[in-house]
N, C-alpha and C positions, 0 to 999 in steps of 0.2 A: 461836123463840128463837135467838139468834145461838152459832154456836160458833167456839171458836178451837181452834189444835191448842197440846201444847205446845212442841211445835219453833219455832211461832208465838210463842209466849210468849219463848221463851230467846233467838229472833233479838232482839226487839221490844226487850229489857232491853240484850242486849250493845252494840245501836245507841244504848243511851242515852236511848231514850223512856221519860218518865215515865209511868207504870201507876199506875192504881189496883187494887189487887189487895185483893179480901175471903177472907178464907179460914175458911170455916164449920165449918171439924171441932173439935173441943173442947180443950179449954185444953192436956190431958194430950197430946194428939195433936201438937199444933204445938211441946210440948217436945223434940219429936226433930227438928225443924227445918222451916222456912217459906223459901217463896219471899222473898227480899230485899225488904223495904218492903213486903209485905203485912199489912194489920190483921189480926191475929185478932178475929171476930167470929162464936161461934158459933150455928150455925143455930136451937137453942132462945130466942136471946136477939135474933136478928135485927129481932121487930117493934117489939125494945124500945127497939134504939140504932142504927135508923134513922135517928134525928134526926140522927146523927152525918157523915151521906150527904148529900152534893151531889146533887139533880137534874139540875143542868147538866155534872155531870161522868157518864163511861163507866165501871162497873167489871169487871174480871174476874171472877170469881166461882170458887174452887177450893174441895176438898175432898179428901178418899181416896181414891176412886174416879171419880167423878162422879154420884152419886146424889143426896146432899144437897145440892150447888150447884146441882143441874137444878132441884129444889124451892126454893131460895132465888131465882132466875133468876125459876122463876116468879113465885113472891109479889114480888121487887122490883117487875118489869115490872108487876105489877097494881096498885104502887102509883106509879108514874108514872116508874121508873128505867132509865138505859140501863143492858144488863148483857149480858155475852158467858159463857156456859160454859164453862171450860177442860176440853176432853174428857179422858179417863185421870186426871185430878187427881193427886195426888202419886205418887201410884205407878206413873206417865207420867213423872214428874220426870226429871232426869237434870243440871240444873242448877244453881248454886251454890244453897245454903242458908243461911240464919243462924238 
């Protein structure tokens, strides 16, 4: 499985690249704030709106800590997706939020 750091992340954004960014922790969780332009899609609901996912496109994949996006990384990648793990997840954070 691919990882990124999140220093990587915050360079990657400030430069202006467009990310796709998944973010698996739950609804209540991302009410205290998400990385800019990441969906929420949480990990319980992940095999459900999949459909929602480009194959041809790369996604991040964040969470809390990094335990549930390690397991969402997993299962994407087993169902044909590119996907990178942001290590530390939010609470790595250190950049803007909305």
């Amino acid at each position: 499985m691919k990882q990124i750091t999140v220093a990587e992340v915050e360079q990657r954004l400030k430069e202006g690249q467009q990310l796709n960014i998944i973010d698996v922790r739950e609804a209540n969780e991302v009410a205290t704030g998400k990385i800019p332009g990441a969906v929420n899609i949480p990990l319980g609901l992940l095999e459900f709106r999949m459909h929602e996912l480009n194959k041809a496109n790369e996604y991040i994949v964040v969470c809390q800590a990094g335990g549930r996006s390690t397991l969402a990384c997993q299962y994407l990648e087993q169902q044909g997706f590119h996907v990178i793990n942001m290590n530390g997840g939010m609470l790595a954070w250190t950049g803007e939020m909305e």
